[in-house]
C-alpha positions in Angstrom: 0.0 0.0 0.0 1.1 3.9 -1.0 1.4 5.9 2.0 -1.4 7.8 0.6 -4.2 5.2 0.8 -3.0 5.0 4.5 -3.2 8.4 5.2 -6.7 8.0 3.9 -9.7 8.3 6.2 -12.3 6.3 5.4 -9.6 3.5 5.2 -9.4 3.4 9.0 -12.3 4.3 8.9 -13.3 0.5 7.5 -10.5 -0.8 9.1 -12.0 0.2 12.5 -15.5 -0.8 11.6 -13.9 -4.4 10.7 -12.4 -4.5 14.3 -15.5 -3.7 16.3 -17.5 -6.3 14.3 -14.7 -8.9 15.2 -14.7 -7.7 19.2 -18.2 -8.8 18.4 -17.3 -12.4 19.3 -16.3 -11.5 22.1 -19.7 -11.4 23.6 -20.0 -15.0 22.7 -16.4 -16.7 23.8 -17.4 -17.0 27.3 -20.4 -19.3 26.4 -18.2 -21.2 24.6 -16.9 -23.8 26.7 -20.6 -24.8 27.5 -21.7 -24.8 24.2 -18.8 -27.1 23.3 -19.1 -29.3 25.7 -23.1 -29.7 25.4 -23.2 -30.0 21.7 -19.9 -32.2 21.7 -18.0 -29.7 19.2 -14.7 -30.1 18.2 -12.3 -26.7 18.1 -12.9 -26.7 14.6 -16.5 -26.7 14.7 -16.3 -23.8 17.3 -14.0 -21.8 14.9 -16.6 -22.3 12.2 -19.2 -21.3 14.9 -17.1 -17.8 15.4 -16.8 -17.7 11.6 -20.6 -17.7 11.5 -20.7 -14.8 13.5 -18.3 -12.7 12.3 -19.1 -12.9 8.5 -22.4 -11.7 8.3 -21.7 -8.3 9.9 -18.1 -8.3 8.1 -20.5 -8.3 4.7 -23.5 -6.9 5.9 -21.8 -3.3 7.2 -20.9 -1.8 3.5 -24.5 -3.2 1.8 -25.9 -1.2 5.0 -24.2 1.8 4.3 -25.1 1.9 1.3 -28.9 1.7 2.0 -27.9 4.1 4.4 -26.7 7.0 1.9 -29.3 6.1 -0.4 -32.3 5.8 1.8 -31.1 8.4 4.4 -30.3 6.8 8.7 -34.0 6.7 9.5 -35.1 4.7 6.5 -33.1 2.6 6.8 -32.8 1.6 10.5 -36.4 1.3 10.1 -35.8 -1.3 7.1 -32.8 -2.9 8.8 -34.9 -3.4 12.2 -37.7 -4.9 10.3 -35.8 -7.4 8.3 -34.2 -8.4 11.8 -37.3 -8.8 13.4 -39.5 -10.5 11.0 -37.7 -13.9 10.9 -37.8 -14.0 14.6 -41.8 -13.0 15.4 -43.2 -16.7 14.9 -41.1 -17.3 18.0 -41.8 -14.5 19.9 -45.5 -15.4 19.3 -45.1 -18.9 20.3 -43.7 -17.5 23.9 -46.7 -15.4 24.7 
């Protein structure tokens, strides 16, 4: 890389995005363990499980802001919160 696509901005700005996403699993590696040891995983079914939920944010974030430039922040937080909730409202019926 040219010093000046490092001195660039939104590069880190990407960069940084990228790295929050991946602190993501952080949430998740103390439940590990457990998870493991219930489902009988093996470490690399537990890397493929951390793989799983990485990569959708990883390729999710630019389509996002995209809609996001396009749409305008409301719009689309409206969109992206609908499209997050719908799969999951069977469920949430079947608990009341």
């Amino acid at each position: 890389m040219s010093n000046e696509v490092l001195r660039d901005k939104r590069l880190w700005t990407i960069f940084g995005i990228t790295m929050i996403a991946v602190m993501g699993v952080a949430s998740i590696t103390p439940a590990l363990p457990k998870i493991s040891e219930t489902l009988n995983l093996s470490k690399t079914q537990i890397g493929l499980l951390i793989s799983a939920f990485t990569f959708p944010g990883i390729f999710l974030t630019p389509v996002a802001g995209i809609m996001a430039d396009r749409l305008g922040r409301k719009r689309s937080s409206f969109y992206h919160c609908s499209y997050l909730h719908l799969p999951a409202s069977p469920y949430f019926m079947c608990m009341i």
